[in-house]
C-alpha positions in Angstrom: 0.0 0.0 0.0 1.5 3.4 -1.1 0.4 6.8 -0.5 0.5 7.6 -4.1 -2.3 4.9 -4.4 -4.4 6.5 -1.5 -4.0 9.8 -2.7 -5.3 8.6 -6.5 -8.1 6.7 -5.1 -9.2 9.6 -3.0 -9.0 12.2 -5.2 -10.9 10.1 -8.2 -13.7 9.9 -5.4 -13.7 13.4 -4.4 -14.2 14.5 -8.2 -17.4 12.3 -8.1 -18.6 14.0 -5.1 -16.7 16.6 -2.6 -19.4 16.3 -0.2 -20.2 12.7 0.3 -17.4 9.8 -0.4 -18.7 6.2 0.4 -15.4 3.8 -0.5 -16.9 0.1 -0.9 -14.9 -3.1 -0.2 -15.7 -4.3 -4.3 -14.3 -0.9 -5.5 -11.2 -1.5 -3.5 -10.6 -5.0 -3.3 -11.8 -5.9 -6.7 -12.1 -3.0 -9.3 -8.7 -1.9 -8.0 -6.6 -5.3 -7.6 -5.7 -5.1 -4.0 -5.2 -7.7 -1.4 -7.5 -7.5 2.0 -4.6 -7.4 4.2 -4.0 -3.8 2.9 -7.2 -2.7 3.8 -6.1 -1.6 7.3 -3.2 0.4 6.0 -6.0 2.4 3.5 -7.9 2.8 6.3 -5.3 4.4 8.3 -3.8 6.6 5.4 -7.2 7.0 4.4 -8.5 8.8 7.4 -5.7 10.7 7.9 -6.0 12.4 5.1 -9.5 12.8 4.9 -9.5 14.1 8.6 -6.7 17.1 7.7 -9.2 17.3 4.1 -12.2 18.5 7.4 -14.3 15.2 6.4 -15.6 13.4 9.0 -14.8 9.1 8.8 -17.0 6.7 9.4 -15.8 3.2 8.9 -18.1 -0.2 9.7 -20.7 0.0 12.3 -21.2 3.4 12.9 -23.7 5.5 12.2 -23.5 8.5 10.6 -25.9 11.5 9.4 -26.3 12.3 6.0 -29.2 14.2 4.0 -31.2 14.5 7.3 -31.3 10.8 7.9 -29.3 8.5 9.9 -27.5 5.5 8.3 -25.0 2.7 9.2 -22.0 2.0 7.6 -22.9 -1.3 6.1 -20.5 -4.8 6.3 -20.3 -4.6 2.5 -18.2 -0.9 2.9 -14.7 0.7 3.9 -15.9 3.7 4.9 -17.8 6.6 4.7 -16.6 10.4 4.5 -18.8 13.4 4.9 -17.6 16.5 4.5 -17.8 19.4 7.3 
């Protein structure tokens, strides 16, 4: 896991949408060949730069408010980032 690769992947979701980034375990693990062992290392780098980007992270379990209602981030999904 590089930063390089965190950095592309982050910044291809942010063009999509600035406001609302949901990352998805078939996206990652799938579309974009890696193994699940990296996952935590994404995560980590991930979040960091999300977090000093002023999104809030929300990763598996937690619930988060979006749009007025409150969701979960599903089993099927890495995380979800919401911009302040």
């Amino acid at each position: 896991m590089t930063l390089e690769f965190v950095t592309e992947y982050l910044d291809k979701k942010i063009s999509e949408n600035p406001n609302f980034i949901r990352c998805t375990y078939y996206d990652f693990l799938v579309k974009n060949k890696r193994m699940n062992a990296e996952k935590y290392d994404f995560l980590n780098f991930a979040r960091i730069r999300l977090n000093n980007m002023n999104y809030k992270v929300y990763t598996e379990g937690q619930k988060y408010e979006y749009n007025g209602k409150t969701k979960e981030v599903q089993i099927n999904e890495l995380l979800i980032a919401i911009k302040e």
